[in-house]
C-alpha positions in Angstrom: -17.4 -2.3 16.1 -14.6 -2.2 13.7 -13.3 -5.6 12.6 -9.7 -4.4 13.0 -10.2 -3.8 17.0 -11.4 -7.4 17.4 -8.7 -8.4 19.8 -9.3 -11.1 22.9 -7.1 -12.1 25.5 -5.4 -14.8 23.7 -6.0 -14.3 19.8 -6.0 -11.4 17.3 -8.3 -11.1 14.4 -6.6 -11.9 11.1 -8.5 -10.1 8.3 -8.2 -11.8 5.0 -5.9 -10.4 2.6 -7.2 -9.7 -0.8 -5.1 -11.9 -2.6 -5.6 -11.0 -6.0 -2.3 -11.2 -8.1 -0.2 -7.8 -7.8 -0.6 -5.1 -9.6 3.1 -5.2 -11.2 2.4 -7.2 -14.1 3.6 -7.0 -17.7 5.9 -4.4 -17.6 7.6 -3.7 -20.4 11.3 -4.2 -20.3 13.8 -2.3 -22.5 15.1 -5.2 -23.8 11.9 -6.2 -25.5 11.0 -8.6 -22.4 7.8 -8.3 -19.6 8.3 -9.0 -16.2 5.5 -9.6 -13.5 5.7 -10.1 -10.0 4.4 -13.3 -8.7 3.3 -12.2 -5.1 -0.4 -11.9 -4.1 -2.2 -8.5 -2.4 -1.3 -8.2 1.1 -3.9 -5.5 1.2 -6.4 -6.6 3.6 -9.8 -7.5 1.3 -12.1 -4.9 3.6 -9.8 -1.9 2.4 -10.4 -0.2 -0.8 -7.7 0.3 -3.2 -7.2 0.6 -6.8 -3.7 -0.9 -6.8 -2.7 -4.5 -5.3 0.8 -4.6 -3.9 2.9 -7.8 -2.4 4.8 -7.4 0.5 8.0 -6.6 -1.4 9.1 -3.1 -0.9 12.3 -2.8 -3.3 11.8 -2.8 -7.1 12.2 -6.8 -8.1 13.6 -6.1 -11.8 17.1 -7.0 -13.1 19.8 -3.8 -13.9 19.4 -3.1 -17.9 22.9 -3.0 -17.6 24.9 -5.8 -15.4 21.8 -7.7 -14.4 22.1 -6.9 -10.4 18.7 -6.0 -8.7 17.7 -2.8 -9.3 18.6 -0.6 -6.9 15.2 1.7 -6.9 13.3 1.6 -3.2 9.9 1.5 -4.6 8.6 -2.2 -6.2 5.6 -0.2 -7.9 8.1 1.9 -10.0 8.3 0.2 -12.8 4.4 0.7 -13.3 5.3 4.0 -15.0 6.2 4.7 -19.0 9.4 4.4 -19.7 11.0 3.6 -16.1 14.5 3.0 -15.7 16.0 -0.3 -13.3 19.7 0.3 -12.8 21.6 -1.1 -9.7 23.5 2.1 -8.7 
């Protein structure tokens, strides 16, 4: 059995999460400046992946312009070579 499915009448199973500090770390800023999110894996430690992410869905990283959050809808996009964060 699956440990996912392990379900009773009053409880359900919790699988840990992986907690390993998120994969959004050290990114280069254009200002010179490194930013790192400081959330933990939700990923669930029994699943395989090559990438830990945080619950935070929308990127985390000031504007380069007005210092806003940027407005981008993914919070791993700043993983890629020279990524832009603007508010909108």
């Amino acid at each position: 059995m699956h440990l996912r499915s392990l379900i009773t009448r009053t409880n359900i199973c919790v699988l840990p999460q992986c907690t390993h500090a998120e994969s959004l770390s050290s990114v280069k800023l254009l200002d010179g400046g490194e930013y790192s999110c400081t959330g933990s894996c939700r990923i669930p430690s029994d699943v395989v992946h090559d990438r830990h992410e945080c619950e935070t869905r929308l990127c985390s990283i000031t504007c380069q312009l007005c210092k806003r959050l940027c407005s981008h809808q993914d919070h791993m996009h700043g993983l890629e070579d020279g990524e832009s964060h603007l508010c909108g």
